[in-house]
N, CA, C and O atoms as a CHARMM CRD file, in Angstrom:
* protein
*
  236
    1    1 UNK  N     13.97900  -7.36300  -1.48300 PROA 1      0.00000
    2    1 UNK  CA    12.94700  -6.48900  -1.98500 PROA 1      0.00000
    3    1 UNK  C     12.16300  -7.25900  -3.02900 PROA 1      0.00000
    4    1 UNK  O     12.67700  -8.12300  -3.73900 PROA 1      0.00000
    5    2 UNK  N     11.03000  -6.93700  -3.07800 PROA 2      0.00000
    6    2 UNK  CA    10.17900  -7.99100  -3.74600 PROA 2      0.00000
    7    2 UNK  C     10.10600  -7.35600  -5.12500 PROA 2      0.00000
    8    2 UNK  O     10.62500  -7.92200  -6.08700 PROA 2      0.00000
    9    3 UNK  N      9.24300  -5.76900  -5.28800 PROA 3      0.00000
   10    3 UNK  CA     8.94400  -5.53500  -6.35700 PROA 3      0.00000
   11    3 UNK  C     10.27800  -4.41800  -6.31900 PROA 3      0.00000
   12    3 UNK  O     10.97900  -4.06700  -5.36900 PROA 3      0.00000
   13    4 UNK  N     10.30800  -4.02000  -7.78700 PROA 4      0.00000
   14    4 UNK  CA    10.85700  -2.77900  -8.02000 PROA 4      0.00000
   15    4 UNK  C     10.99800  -1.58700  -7.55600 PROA 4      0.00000
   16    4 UNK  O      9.91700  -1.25300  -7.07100 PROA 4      0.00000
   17    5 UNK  N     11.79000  -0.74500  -7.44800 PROA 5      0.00000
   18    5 UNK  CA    11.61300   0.55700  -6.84800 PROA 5      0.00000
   19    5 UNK  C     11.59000   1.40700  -7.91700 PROA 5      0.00000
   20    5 UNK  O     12.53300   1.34800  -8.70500 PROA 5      0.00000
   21    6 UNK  N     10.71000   2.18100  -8.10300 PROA 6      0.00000
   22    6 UNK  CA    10.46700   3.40800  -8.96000 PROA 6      0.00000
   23    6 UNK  C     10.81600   4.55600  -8.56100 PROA 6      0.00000
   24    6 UNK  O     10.59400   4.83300  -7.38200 PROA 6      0.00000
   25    7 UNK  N     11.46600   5.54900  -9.44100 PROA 7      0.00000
   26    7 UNK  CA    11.63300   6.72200  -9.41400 PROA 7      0.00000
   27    7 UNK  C     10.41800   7.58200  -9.57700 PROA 7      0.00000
   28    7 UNK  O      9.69100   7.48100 -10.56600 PROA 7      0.00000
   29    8 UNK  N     10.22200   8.34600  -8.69500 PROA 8      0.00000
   30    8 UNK  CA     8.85200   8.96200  -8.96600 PROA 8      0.00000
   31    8 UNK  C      8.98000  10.48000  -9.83800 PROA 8      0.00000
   32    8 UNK  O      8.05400  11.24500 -10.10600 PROA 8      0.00000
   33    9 UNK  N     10.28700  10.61700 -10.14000 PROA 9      0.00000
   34    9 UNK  CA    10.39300  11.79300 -11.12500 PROA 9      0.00000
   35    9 UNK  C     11.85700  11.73300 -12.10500 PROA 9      0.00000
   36    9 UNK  O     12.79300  10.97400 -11.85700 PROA 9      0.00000
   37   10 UNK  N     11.82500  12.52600 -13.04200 PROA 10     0.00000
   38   10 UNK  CA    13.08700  12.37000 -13.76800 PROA 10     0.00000
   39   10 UNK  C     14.23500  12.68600 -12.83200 PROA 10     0.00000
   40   10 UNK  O     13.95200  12.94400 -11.66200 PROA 10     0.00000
   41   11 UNK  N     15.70400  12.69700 -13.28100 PROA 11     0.00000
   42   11 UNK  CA    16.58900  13.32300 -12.56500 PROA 11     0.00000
   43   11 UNK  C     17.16100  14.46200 -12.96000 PROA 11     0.00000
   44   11 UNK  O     17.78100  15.25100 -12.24700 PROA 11     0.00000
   45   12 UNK  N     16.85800  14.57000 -14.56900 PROA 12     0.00000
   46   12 UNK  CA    17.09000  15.77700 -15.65700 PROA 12     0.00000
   47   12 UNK  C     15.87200  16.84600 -15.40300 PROA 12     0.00000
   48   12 UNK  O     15.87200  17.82900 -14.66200 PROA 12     0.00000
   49   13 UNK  N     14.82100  16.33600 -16.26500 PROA 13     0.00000
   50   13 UNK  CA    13.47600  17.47400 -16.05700 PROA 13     0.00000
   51   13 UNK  C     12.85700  17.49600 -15.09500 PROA 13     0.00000
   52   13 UNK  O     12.22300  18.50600 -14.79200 PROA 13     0.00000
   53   14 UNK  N     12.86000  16.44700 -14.37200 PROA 14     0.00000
   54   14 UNK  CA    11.57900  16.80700 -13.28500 PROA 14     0.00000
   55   14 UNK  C      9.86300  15.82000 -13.34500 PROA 14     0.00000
   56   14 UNK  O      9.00100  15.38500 -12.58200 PROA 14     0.00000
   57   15 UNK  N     10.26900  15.91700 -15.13200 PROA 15     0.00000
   58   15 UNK  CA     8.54900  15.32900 -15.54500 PROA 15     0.00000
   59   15 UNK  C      8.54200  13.94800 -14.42700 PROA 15     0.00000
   60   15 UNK  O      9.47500  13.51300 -13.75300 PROA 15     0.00000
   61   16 UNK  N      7.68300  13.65800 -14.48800 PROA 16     0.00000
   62   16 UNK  CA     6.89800  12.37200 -14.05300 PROA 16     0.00000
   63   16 UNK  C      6.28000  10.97700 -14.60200 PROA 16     0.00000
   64   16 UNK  O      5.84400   9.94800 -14.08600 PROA 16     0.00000
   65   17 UNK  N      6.51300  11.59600 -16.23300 PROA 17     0.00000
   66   17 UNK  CA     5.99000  10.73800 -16.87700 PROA 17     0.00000
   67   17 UNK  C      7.32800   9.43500 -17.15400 PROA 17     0.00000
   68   17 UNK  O      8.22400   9.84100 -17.89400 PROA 17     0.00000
   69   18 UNK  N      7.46600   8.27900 -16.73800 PROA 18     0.00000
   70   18 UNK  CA     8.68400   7.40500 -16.66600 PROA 18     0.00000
   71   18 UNK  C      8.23300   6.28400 -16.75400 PROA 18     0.00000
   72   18 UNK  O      7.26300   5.95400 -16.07300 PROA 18     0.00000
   73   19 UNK  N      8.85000   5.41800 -17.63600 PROA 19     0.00000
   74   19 UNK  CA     8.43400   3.93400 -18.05800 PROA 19     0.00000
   75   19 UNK  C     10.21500   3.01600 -17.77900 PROA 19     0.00000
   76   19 UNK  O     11.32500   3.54500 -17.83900 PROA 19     0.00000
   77   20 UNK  N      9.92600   1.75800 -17.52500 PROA 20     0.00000
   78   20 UNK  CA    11.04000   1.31300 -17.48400 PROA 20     0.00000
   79   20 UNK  C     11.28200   0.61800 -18.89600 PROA 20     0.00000
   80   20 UNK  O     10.53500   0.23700 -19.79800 PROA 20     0.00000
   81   21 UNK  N     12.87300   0.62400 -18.65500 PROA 21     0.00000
   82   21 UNK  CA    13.22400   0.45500 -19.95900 PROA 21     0.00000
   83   21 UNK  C     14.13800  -0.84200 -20.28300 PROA 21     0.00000
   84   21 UNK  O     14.64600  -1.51800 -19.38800 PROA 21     0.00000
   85   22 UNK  N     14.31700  -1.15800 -21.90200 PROA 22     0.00000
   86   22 UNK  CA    14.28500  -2.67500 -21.85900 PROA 22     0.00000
   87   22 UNK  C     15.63600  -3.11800 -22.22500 PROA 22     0.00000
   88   22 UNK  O     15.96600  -4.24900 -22.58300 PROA 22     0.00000
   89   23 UNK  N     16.51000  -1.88200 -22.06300 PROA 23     0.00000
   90   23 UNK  CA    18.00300  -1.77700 -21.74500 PROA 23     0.00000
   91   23 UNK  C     18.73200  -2.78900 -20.87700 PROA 23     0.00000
   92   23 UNK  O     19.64600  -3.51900 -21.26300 PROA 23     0.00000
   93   24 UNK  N     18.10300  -2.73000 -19.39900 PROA 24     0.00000
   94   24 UNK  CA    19.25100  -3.31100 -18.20500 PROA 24     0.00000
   95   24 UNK  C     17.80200  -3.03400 -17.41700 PROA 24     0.00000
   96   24 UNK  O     16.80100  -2.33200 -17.55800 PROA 24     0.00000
   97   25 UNK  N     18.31100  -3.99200 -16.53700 PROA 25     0.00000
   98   25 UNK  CA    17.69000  -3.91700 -14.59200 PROA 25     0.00000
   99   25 UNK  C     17.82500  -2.34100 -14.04100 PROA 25     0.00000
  100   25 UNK  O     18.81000  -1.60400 -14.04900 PROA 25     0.00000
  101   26 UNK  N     16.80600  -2.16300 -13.68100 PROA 26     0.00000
  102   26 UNK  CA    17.09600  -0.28300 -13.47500 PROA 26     0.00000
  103   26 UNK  C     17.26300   0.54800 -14.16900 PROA 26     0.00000
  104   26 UNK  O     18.09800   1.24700 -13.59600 PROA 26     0.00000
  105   27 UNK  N     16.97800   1.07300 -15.25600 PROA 27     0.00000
  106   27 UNK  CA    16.78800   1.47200 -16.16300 PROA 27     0.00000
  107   27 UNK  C     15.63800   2.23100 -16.47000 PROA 27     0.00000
  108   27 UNK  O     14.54700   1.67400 -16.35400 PROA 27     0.00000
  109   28 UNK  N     15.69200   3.36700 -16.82900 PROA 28     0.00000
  110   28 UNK  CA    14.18600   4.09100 -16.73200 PROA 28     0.00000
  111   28 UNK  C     14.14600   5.02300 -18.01000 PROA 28     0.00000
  112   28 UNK  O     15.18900   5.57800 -18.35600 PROA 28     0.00000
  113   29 UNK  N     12.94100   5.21700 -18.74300 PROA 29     0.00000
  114   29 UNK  CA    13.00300   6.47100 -19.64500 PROA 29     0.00000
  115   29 UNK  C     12.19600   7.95600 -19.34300 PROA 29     0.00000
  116   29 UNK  O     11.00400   8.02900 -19.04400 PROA 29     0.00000
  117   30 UNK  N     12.82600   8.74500 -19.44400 PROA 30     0.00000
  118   30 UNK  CA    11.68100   9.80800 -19.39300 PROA 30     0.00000
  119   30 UNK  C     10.99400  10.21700 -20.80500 PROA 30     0.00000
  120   30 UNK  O     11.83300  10.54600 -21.64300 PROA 30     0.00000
  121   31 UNK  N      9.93100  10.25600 -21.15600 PROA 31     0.00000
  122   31 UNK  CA     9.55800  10.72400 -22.03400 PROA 31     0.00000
  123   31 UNK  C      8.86700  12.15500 -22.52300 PROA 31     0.00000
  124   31 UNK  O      8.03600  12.33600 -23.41300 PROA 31     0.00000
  125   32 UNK  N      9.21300  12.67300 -22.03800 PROA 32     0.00000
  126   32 UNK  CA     9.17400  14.49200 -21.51800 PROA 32     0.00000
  127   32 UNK  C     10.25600  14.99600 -22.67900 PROA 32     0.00000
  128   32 UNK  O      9.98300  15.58800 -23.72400 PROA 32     0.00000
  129   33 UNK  N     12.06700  14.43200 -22.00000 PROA 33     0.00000
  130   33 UNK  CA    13.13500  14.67300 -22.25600 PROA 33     0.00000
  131   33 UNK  C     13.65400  13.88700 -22.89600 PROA 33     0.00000
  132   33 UNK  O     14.82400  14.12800 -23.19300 PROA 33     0.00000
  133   34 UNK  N     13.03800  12.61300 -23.39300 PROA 34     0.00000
  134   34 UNK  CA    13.92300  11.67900 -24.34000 PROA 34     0.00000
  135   34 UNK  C     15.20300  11.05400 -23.94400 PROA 34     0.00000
  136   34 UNK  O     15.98200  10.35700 -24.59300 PROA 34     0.00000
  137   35 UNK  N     15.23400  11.48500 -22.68200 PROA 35     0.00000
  138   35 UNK  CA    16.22900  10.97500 -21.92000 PROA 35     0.00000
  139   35 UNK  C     16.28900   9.33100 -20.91800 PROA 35     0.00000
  140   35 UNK  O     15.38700   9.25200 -20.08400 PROA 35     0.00000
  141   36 UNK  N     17.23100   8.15200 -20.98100 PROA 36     0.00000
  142   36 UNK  CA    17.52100   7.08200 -20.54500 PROA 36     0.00000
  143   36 UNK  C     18.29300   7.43000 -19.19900 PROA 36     0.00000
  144   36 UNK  O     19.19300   8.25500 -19.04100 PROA 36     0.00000
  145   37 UNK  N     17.70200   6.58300 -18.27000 PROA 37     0.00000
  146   37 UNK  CA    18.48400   7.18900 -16.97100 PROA 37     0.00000
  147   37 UNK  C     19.18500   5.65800 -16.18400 PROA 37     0.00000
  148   37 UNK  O     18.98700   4.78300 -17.02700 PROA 37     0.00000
  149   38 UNK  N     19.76700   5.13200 -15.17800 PROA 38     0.00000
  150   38 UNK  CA    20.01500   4.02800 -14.84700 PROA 38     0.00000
  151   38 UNK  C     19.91700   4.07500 -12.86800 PROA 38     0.00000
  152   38 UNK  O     20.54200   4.94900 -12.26600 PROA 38     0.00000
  153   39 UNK  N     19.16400   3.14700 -12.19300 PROA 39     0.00000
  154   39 UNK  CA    19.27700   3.31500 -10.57400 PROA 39     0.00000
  155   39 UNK  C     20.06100   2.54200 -10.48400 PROA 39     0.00000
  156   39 UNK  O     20.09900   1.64000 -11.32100 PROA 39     0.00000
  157   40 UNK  N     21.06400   2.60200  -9.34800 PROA 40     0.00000
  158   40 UNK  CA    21.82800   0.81200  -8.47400 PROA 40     0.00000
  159   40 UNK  C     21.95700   1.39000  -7.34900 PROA 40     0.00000
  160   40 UNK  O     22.47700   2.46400  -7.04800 PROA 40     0.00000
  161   41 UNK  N     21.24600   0.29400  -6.51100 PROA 41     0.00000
  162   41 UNK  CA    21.38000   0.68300  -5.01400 PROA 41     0.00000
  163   41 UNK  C     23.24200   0.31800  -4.61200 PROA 41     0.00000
  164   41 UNK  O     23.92400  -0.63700  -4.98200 PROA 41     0.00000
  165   42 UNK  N     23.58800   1.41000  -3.80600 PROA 42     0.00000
  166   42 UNK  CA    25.12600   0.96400  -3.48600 PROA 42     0.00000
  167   42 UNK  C     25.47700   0.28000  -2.27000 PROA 42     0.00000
  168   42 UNK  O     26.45100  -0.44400  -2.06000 PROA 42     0.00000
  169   43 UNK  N     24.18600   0.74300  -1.20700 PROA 43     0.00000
  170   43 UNK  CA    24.72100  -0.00100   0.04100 PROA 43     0.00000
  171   43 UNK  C     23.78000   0.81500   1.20100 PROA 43     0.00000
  172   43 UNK  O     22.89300   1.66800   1.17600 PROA 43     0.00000
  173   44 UNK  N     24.56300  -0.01700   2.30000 PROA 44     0.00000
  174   44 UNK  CA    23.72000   0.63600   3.49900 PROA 44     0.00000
  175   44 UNK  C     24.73000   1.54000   4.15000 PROA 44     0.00000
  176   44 UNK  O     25.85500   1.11400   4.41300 PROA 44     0.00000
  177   45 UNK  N     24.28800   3.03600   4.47400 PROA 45     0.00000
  178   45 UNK  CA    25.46500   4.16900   5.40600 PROA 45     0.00000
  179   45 UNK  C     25.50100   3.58500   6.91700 PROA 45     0.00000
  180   45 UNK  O     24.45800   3.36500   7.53300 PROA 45     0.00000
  181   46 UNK  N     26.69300   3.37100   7.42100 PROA 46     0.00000
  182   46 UNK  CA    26.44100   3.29000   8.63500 PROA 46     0.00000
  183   46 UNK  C     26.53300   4.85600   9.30200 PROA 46     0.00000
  184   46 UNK  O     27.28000   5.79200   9.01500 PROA 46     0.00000
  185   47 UNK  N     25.04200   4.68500  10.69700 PROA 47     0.00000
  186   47 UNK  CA    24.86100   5.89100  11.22300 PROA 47     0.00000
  187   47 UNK  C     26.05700   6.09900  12.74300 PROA 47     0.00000
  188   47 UNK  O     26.24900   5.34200  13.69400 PROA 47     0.00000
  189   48 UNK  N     26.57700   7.25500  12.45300 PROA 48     0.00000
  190   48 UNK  CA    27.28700   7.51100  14.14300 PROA 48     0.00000
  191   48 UNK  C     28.55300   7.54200  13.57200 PROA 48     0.00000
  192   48 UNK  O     29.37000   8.19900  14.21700 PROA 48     0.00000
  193   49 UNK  N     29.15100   6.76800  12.04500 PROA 49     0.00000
  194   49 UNK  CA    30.61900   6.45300  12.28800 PROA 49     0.00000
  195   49 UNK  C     31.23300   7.99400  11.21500 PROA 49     0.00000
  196   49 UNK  O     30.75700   8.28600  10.11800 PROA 49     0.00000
  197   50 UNK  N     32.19400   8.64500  11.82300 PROA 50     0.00000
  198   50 UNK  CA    32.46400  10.00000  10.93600 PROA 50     0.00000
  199   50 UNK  C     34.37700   9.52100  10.96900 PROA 50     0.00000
  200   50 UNK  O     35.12100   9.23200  11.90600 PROA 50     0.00000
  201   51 UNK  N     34.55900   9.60900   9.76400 PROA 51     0.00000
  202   51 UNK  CA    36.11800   9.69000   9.63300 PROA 51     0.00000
  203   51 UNK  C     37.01500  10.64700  10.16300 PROA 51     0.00000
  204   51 UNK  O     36.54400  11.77900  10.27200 PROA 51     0.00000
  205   52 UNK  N     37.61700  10.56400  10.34600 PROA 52     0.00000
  206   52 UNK  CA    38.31400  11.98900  10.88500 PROA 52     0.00000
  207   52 UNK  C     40.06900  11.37300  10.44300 PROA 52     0.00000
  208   52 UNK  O     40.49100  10.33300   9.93700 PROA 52     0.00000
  209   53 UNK  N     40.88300  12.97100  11.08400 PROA 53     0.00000
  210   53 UNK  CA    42.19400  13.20400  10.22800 PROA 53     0.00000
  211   53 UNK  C     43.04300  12.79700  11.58500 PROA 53     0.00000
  212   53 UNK  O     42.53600  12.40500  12.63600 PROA 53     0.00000
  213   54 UNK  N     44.10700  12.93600  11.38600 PROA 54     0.00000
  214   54 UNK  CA    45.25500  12.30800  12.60000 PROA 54     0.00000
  215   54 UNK  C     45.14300  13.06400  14.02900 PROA 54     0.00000
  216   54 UNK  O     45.48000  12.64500  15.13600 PROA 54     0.00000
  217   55 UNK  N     44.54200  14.35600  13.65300 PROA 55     0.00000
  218   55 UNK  CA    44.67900  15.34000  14.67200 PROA 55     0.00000
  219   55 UNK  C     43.29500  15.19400  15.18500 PROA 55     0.00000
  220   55 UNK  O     42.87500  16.29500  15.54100 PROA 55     0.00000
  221   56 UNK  N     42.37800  14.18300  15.36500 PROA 56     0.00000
  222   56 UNK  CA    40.90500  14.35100  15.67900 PROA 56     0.00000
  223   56 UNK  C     40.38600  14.86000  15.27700 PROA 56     0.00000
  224   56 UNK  O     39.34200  14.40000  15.74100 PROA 56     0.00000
  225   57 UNK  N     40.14300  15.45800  14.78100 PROA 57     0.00000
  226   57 UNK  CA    39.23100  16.33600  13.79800 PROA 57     0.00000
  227   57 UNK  C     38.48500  15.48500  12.74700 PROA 57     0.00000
  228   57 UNK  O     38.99500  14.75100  11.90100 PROA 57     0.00000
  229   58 UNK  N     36.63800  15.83100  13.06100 PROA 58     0.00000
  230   58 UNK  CA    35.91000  15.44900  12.09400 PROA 58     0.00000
  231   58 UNK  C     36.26300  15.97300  10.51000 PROA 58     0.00000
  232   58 UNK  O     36.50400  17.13200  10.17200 PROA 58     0.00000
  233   59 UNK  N     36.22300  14.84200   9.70100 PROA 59     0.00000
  234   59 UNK  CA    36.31500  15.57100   8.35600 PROA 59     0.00000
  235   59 UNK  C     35.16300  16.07600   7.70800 PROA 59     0.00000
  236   59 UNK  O     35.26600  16.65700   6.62800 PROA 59     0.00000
């Protein structure tokens, strides 16, 4: 990924208004709520695969 990915809204209020912050990599502030928030991407889901229990059964 080249540039950054932005959050396009808080995760607390909602506002919109968000600057990144000079904390860590991913890192965002809202300034609405005064609130510091943090992103990390975790991974890719694989599609189709569902766990299931001894007896077949989807979990």
């Amino acid at each position: 990924m080249s540039e950054r990915a932005a959050p396009f809204y808080c995760p607390y209020c909602g506002d919109e208004d968000l600057r990144p912050s000079e904390q860590s990599h991913g890192a965002w502030e809202c300034a609405a709520c005064n609130r510091a928030f943090q992103l990390k991407f975790l991974g890719l889901l694989a599609r189709g695969l569902r766990h299931t229990d001894a007896g077949g059964e989807q979990i």
